[in-house]
N, CA, C and O of each residue as an XYZ file, in Angstrom:
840
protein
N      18.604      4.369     15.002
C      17.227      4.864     15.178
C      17.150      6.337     14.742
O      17.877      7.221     15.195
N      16.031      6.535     13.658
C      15.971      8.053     13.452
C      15.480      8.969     14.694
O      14.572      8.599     15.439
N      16.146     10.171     14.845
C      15.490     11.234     16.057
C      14.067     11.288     16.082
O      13.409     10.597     15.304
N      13.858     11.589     16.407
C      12.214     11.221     17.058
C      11.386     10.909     16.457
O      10.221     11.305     16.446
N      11.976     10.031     15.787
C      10.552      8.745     14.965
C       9.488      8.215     16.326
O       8.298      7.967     16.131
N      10.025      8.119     17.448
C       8.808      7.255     18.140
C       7.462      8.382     18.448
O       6.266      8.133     18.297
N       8.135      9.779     18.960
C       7.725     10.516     18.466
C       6.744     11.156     18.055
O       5.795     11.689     18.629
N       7.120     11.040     16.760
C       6.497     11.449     15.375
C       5.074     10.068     14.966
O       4.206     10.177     14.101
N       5.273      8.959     15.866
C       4.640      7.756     15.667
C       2.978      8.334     16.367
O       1.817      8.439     15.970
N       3.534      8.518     17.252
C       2.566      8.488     18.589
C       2.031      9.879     18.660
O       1.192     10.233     19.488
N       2.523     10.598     17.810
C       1.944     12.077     17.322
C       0.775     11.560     16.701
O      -0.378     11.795     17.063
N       1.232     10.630     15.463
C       0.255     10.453     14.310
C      -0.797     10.205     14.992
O      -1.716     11.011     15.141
N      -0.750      8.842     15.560
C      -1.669      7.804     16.257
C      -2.763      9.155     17.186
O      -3.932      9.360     16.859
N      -2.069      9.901     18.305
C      -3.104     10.610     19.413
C      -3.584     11.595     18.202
O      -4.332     12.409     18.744
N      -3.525     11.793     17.272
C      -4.744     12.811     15.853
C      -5.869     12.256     15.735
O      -6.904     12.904     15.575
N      -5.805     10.527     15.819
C      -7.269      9.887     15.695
C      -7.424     10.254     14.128
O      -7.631     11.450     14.330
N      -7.467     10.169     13.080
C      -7.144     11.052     11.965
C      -7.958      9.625     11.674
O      -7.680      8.541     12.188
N      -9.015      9.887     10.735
C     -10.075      9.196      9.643
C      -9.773      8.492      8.733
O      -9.429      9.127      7.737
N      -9.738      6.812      8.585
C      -8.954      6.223      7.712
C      -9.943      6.187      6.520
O     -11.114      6.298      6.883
N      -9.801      6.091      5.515
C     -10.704      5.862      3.987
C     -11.350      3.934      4.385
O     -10.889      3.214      5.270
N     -12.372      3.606      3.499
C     -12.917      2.541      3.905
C     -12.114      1.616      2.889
O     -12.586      0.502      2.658
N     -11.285      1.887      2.452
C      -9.700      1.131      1.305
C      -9.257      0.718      2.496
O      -9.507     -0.382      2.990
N      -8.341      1.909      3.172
C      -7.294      1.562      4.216
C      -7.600      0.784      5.347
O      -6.743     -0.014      5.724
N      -9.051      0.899      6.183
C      -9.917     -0.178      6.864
C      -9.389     -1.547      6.202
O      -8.517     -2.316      6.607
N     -10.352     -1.613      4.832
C     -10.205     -2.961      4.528
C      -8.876     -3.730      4.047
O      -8.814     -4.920      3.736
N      -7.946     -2.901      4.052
C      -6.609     -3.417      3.499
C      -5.733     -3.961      4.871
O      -4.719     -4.638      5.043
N      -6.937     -3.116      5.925
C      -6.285     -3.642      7.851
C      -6.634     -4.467      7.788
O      -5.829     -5.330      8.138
N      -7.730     -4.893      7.429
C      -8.624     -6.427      8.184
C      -8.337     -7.517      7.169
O      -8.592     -8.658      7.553
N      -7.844     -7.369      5.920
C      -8.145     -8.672      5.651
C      -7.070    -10.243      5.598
O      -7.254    -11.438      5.369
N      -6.083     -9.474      5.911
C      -4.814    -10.524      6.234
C      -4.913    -11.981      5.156
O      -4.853    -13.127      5.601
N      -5.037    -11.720      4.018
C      -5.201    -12.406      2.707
C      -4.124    -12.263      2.248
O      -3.805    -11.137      2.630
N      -3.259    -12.690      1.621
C      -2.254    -12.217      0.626
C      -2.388    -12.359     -0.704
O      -1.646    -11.775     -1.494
N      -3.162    -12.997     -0.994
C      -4.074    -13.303     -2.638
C      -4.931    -11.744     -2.604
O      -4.575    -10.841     -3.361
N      -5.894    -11.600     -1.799
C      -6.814    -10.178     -1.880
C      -5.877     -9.030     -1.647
O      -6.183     -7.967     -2.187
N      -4.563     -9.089     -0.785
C      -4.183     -7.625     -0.563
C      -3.461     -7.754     -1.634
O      -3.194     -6.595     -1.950
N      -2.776     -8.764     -2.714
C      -1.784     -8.550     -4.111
C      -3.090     -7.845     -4.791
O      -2.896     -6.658     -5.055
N      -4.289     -8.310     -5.099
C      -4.671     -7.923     -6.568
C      -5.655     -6.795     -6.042
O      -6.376     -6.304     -6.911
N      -5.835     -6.173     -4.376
C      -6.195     -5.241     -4.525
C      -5.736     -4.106     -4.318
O      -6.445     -3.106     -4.426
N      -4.083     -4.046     -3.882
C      -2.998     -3.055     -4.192
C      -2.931     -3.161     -5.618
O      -3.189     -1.983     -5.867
N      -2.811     -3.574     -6.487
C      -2.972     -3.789     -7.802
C      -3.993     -2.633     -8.019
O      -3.898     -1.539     -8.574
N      -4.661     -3.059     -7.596
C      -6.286     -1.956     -8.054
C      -6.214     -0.250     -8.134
O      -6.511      0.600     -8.974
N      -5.623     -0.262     -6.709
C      -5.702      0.969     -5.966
C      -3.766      1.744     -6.729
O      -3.360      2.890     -6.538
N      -3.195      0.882     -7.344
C      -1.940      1.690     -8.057
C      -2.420      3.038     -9.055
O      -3.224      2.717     -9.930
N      -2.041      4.432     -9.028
C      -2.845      5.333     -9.721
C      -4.132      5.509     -9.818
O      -4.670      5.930    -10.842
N      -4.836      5.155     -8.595
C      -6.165      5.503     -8.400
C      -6.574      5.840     -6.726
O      -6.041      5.253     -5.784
N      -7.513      6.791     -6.600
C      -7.912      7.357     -5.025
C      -8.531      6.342     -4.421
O      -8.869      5.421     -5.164
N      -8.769      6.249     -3.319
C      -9.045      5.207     -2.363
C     -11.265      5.484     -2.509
O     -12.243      4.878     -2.073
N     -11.094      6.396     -3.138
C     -12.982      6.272     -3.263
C     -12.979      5.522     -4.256
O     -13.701      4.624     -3.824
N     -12.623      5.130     -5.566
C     -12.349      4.669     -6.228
C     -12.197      3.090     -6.453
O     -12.721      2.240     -7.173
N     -11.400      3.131     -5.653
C     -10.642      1.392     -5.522
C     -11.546      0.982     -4.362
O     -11.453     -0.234     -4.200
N     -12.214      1.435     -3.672
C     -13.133      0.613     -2.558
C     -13.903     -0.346     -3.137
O     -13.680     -1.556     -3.097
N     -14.993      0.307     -3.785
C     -16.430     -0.227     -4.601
C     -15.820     -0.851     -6.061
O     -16.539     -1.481     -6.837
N     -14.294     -0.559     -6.327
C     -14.196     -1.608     -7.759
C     -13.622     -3.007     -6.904
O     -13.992     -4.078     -7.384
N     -12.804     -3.063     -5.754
C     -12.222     -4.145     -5.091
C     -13.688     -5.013     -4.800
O     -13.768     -6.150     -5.265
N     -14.747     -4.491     -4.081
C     -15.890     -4.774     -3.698
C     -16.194     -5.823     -4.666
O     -16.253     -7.037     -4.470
N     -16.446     -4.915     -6.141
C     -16.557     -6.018     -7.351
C     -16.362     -6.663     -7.406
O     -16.964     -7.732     -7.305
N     -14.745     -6.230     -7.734
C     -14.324     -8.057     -8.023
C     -14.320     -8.800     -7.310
O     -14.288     -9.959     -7.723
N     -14.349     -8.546     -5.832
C     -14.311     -9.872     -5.054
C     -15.374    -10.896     -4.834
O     -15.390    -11.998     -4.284
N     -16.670     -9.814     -5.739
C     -17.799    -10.862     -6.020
C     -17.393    -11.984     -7.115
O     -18.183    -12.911     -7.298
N     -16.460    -11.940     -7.681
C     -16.161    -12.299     -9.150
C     -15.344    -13.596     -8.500
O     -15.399    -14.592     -9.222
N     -14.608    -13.756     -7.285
C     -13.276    -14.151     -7.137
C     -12.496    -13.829     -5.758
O     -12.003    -12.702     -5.798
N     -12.256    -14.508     -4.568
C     -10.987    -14.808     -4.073
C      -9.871    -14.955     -3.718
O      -9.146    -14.318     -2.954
N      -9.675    -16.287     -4.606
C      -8.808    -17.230     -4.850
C      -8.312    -17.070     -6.524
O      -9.039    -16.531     -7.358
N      -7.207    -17.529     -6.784
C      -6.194    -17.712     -7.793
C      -7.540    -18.619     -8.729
O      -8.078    -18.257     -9.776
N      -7.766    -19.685     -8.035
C      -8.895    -20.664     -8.791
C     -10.192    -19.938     -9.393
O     -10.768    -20.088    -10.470
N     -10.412    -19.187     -8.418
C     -11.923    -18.425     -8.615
C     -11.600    -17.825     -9.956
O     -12.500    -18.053    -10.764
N     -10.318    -16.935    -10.582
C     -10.181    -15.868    -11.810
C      -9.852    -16.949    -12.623
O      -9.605    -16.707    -13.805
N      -9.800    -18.137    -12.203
C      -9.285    -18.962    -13.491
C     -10.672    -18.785    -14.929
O     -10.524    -18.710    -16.149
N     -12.162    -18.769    -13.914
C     -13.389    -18.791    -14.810
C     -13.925    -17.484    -14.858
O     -15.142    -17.315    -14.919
N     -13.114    -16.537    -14.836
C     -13.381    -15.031    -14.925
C     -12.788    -14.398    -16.315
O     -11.598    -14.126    -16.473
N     -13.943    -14.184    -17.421
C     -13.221    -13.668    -18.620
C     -12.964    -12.233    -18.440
O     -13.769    -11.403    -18.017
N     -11.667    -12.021    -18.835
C     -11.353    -10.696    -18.964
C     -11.880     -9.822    -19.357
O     -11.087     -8.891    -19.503
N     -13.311     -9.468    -19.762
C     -14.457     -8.632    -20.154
C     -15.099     -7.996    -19.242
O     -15.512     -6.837    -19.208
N     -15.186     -9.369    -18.043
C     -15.942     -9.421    -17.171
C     -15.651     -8.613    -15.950
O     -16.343     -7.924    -15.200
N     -14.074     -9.015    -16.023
C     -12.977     -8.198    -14.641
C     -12.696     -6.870    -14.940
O     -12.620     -6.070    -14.007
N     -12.521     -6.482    -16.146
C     -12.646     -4.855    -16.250
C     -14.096     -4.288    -16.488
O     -14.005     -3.096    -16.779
N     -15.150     -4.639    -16.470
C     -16.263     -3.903    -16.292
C     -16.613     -3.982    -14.474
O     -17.103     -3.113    -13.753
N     -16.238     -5.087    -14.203
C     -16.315     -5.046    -12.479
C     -15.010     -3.605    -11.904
O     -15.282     -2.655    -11.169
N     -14.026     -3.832    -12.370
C     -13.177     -3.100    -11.712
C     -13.044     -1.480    -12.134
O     -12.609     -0.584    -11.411
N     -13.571     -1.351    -13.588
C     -13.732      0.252    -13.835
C     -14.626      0.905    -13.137
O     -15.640      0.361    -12.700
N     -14.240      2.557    -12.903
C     -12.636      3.199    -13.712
C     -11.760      3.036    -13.011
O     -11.380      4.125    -12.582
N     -11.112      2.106    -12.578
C     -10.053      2.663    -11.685
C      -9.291      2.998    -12.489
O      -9.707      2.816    -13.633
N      -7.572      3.752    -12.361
C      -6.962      3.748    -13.391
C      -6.747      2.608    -14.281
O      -7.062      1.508    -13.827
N      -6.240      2.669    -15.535
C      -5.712      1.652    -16.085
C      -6.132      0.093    -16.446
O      -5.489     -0.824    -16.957
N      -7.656      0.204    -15.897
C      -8.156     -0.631    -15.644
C      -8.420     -1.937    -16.588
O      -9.187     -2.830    -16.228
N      -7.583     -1.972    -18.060
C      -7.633     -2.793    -18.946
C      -6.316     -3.618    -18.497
O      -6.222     -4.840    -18.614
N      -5.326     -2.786    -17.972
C      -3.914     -3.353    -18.150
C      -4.112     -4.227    -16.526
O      -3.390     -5.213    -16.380
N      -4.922     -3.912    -15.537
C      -4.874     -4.239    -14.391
C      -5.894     -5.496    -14.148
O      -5.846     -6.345    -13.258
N      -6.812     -5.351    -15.195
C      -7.088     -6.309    -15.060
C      -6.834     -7.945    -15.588
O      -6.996     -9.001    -14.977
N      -6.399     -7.687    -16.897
C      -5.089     -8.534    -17.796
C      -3.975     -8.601    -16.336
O      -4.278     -9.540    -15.600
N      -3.273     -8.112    -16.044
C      -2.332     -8.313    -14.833
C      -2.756     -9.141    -13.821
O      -1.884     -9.832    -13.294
N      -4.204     -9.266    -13.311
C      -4.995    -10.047    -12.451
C      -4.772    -11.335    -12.714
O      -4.105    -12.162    -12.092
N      -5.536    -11.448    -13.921
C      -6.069    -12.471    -14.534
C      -4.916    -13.639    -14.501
O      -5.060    -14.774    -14.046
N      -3.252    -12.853    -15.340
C      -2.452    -13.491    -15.394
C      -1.565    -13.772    -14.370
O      -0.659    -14.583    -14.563
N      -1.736    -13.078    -13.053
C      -0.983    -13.535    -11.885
C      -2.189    -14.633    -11.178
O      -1.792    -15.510    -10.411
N      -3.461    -14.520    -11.459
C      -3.751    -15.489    -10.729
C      -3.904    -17.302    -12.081
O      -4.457    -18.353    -11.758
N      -3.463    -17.118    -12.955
C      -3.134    -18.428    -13.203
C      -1.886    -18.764    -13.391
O      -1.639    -19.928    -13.706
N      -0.885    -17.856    -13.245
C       0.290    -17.838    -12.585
C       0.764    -18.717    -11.278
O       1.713    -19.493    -11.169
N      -0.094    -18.375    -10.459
C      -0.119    -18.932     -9.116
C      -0.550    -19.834     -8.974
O      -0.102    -20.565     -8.091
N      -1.797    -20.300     -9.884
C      -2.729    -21.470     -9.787
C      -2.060    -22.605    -10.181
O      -2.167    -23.600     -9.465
N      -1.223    -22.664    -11.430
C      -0.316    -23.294    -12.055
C       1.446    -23.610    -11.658
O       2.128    -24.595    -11.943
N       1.766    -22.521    -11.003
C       2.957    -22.519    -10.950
C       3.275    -22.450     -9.448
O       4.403    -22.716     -9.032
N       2.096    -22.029     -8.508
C       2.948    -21.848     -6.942
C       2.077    -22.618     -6.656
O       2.397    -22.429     -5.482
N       0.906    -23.633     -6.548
C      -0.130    -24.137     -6.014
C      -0.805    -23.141     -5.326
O      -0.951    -23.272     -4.110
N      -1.362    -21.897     -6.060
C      -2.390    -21.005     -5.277
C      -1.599    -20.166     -4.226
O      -2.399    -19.436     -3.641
N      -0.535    -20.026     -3.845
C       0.317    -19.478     -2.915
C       0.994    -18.663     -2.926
O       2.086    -18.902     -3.443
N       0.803    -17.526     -2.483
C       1.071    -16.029     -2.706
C       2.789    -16.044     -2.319
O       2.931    -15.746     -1.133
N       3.991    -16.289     -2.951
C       5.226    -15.689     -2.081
C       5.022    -15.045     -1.305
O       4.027    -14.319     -1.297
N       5.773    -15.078     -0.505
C       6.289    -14.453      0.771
C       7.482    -13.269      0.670
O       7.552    -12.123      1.114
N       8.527    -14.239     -0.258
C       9.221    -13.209     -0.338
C       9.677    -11.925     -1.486
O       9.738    -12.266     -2.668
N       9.850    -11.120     -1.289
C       9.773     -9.574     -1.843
C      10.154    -10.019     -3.348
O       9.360     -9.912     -4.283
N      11.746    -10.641     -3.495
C      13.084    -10.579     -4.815
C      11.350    -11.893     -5.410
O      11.019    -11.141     -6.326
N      10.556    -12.754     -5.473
C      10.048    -13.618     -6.238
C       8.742    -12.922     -6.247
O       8.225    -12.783     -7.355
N       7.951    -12.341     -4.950
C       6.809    -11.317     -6.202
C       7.007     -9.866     -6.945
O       5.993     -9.204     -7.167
N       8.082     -9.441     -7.271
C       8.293     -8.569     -7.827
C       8.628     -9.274     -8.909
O       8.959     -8.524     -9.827
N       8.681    -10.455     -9.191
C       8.836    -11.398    -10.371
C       7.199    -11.284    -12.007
O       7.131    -11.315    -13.236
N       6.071    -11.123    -10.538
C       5.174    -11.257    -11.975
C       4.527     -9.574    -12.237
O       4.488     -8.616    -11.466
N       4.141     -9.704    -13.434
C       4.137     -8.798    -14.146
C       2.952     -8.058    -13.115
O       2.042     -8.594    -12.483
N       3.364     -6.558    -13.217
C       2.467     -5.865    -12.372
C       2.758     -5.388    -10.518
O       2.332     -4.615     -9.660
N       3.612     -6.302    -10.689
C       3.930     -6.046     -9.383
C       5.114     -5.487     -8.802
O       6.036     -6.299     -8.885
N       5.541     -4.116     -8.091
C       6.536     -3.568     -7.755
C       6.802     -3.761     -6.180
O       6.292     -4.721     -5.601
N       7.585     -2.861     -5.516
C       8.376     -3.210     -4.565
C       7.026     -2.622     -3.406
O       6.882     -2.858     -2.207
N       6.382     -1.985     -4.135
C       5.715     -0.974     -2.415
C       4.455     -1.832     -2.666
O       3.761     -1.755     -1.653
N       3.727     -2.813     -3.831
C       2.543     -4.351     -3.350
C       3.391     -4.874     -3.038
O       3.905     -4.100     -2.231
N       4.340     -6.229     -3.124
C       5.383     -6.784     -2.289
C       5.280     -6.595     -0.967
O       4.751     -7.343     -0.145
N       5.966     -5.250     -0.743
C       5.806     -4.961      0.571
C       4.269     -4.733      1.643
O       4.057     -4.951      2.837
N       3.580     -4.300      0.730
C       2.367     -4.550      1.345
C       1.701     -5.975      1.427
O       0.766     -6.256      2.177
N       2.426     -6.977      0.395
C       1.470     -8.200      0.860
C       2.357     -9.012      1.889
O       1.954     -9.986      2.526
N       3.504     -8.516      1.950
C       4.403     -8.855      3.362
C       3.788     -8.677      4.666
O       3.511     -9.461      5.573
N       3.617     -7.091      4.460
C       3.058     -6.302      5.821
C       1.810     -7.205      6.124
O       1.663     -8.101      6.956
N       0.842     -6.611      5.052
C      -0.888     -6.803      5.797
C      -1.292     -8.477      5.133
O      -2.425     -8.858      5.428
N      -0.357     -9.540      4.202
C      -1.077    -10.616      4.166
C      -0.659    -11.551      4.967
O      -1.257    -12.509      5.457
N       0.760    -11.080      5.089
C       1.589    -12.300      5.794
C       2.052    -11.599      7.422
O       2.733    -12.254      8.211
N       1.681    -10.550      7.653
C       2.340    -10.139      8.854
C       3.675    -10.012      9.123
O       4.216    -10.137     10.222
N       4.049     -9.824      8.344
C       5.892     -9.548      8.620
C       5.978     -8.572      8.463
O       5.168     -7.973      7.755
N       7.074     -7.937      9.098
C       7.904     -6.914      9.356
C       8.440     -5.910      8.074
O       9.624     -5.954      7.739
N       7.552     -5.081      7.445
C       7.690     -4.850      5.882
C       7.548     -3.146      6.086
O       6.912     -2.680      7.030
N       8.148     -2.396      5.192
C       7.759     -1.123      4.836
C       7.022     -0.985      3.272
O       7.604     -1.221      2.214
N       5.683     -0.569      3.407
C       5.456     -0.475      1.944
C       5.481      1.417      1.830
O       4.743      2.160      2.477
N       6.599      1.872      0.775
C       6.818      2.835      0.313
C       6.152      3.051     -0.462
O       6.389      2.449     -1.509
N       4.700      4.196     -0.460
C       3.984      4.903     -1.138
C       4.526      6.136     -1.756
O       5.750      6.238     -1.841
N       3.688      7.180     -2.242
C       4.035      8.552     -2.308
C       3.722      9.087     -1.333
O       4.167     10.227     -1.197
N       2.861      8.545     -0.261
C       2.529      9.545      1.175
C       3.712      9.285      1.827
O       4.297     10.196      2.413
N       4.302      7.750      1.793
C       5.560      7.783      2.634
C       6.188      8.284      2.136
O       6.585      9.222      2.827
N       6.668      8.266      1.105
C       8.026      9.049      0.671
C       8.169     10.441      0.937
O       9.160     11.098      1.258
N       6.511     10.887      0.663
C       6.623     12.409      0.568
C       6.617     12.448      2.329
O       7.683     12.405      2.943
N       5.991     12.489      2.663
C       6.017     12.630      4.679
C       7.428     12.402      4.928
O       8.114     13.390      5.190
N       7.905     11.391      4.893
C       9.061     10.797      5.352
C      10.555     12.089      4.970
O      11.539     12.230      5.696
N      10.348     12.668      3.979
C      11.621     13.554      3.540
C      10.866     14.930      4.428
O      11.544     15.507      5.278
N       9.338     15.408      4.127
C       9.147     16.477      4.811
C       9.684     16.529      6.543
O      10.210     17.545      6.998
N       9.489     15.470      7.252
C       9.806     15.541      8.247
C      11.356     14.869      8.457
O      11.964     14.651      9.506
N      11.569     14.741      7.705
C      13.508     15.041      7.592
C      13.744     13.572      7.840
O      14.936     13.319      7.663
N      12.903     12.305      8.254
C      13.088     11.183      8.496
C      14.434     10.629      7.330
O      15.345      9.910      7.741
N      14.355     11.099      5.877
C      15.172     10.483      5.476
C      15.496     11.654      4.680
O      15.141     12.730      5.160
N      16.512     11.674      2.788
C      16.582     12.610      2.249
C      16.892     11.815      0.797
O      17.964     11.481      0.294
N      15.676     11.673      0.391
C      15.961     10.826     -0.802
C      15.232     11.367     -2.141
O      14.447     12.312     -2.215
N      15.734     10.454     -3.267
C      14.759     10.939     -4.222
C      14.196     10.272     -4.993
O      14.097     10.369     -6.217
N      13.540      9.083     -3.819
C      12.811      7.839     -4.782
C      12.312      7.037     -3.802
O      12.895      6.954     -2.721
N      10.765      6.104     -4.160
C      10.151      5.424     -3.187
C      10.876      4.293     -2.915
O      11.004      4.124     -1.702
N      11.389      3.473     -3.583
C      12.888      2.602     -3.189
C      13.789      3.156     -2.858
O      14.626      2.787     -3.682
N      14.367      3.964     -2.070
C      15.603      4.864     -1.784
C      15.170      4.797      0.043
O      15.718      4.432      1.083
N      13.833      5.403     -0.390
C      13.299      6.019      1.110
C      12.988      4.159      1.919
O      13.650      3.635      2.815
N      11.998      3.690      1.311
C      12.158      1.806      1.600
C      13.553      1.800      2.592
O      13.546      1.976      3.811
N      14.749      1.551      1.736
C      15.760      0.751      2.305
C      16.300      2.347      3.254
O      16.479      2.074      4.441
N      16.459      3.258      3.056
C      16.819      4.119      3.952
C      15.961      3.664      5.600
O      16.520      3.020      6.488
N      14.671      4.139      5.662
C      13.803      3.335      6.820
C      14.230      2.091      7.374
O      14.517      1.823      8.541
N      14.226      1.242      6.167
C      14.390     -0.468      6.917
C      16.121     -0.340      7.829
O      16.479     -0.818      8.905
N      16.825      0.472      6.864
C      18.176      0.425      7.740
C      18.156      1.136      8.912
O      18.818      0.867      9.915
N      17.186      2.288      8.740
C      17.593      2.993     10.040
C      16.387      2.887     11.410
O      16.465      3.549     12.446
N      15.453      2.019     11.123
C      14.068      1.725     11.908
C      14.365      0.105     12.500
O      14.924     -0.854     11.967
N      13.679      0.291     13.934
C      13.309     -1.373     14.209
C      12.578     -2.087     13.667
O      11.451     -1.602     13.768
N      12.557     -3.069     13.085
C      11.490     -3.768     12.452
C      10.021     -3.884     13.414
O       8.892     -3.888     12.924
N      10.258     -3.954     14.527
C       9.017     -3.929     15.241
C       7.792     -2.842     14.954
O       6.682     -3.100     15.420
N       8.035     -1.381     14.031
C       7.827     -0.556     13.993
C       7.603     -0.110     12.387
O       7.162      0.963     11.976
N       8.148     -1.542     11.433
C       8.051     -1.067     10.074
C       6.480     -1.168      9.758
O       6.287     -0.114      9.151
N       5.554     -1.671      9.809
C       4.564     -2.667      9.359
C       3.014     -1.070     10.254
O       1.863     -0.758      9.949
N       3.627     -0.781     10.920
C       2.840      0.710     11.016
C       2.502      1.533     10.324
O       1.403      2.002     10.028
N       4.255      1.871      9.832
C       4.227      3.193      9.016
C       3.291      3.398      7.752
O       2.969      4.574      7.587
N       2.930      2.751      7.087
C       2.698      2.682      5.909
C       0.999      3.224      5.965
O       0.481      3.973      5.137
N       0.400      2.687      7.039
C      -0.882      2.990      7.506
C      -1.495      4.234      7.935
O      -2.553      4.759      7.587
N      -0.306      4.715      9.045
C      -0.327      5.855      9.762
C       0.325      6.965      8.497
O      -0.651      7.669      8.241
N       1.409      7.406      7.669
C       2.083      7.870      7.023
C       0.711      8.137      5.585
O       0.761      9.158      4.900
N      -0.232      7.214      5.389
C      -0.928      7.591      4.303
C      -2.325      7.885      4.967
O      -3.153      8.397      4.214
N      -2.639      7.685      6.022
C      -3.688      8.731      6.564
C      -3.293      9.635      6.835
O      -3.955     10.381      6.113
N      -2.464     10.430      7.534
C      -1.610     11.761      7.513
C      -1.566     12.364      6.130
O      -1.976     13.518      6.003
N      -1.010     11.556      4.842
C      -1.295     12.069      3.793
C      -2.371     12.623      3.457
O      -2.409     13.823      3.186
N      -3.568     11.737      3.414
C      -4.995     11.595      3.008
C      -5.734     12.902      3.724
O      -6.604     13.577      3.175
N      -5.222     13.115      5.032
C      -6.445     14.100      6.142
C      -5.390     15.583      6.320
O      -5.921     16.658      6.601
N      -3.935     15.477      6.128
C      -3.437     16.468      6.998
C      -1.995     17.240      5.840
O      -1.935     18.301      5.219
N      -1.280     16.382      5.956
C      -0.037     16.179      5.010
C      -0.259     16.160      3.563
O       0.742     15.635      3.076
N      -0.915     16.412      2.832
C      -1.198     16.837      1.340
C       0.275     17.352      0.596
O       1.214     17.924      1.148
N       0.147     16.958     -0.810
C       1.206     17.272     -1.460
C       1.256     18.656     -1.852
O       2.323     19.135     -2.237
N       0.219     19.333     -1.792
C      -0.053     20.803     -1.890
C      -0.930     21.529     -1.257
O      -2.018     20.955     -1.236
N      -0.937     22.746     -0.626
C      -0.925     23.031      0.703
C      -1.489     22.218      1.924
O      -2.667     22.091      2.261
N      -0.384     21.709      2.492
C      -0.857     20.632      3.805
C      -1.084     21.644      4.696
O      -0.621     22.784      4.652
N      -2.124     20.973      5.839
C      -2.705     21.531      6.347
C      -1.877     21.223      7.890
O      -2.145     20.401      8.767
N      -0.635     22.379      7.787
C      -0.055     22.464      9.111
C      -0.374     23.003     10.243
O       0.282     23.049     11.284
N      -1.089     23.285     10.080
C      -1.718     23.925     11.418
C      -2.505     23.097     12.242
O      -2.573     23.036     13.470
N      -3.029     22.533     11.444
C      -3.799     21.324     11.920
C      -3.144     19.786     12.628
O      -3.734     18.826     13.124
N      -1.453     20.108     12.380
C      -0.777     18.721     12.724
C      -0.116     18.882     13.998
O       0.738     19.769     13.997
N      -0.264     18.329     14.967
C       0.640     17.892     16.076
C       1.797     17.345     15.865
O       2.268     16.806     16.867
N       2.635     17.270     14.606
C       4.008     16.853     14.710
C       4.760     17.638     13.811
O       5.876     17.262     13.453
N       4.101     19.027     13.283
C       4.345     19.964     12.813
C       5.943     20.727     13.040
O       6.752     21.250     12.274
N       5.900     20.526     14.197
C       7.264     20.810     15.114
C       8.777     20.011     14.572
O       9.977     20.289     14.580
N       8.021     19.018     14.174
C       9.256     17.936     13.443
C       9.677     17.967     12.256
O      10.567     17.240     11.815
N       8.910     19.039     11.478
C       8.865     18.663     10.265
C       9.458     19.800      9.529
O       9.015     20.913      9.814
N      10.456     19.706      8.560
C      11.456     21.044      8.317
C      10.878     21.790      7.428
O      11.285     22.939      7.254
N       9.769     21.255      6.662
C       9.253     22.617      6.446
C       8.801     23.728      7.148
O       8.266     24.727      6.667
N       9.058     23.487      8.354
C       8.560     24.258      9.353
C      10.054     25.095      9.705
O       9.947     26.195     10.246
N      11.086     24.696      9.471
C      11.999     25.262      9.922
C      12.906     26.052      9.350
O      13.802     26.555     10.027
């Protein structure tokens, strides 16, 4: 167990700290089809951003079946600007007849087979673990990574590094939090350039302070 991760947990949590209406909807929807292709969305783009293009497309689509009759014209004018939004939406398109064809509509479960289709890395994986399927998952962002080394939790130099560092040294009861709490802290307090320490109650933990 890391030193005062529980802590540092229950620090975050008593801030009450303002979630974006992304991070809301990425709580509630326990989909694993909607949280793959709308972590997809939100990769290199701000959470004002990816709200109202996810919104879109989900008028468009669902289900794996629903993008089967969705021309690719159609899915990047719904989903721009987010970043990248030609390559992301081609990536959509082709994981959901991917799935339609090849898994019967059924999102894997596990991490080593959706990091299999194109577009998809270890920190969606882990998020469609966490918030579609409810399991016990760390999804490694840049808020986690970056939080996680500022407050000395780990000492790495990569969002897969910091992942398996956590999963080895955390209870699983406790992975499927972080990811939530760790990028609102980012978003309101913890900034990659001047964070606003004064303002944090777990300030005390954190070695830039020391």
């Amino acid at each position: 167990m890391i030193k005062n991760f529980n802590k540092i947990i229950q620090g975050i949590k008593d801030m009450k700290l303002p979630q974006t209406e992304f991070v809301k909807f990425m709580e509630d929807i326990h989909d694993p089809f909607i949280v793959l292709i709308a972590c997809i969305l939100s990769l290199r783009t701000n959470d004002k951003t990816t709200y109202p293009a996810a919104m879109r497309m989900l008028k468009l689509g669902k289900t794996p079946k629903d993008f089967l009759n969705v021309k690719l014209e159609e899915l990047e004018k719904a989903i721009y600007p987010v970043g990248f939004y030609k390559n992301k939406a081609k990536q959509i398109l082709d994981i959901s007849h991917k799935l339609y064809y090849e898994y019967n509509s059924v999102v894997p479960k596990d991490i080593d087979e959706l990091i299999k289709f194109k577009g998809v890395g270890r920190k969606t994986a882990n998020l469609v673990q966490s918030k579609g399927y409810s399991l016990p998952s760390i999804c490694v962002d840049v808020h986690v990574h970056r939080i996680s080394n500022r407050l000395g939790l780990v000492k790495t130099n990569s969002p897969e590094e910091t992942e398996f560092e956590l999963k080895n040294n955390l209870p699983k009861n406790s992975w499927s939090d972080i990811n939530t709490l760790f990028v609102t802290l980012g978003q309101n307090i913890c900034k990659p350039i001047n964070p606003k320490c004064q303002d944090c109650s777990i300030s005390i933990y954190c070695k830039n302070n020391k």
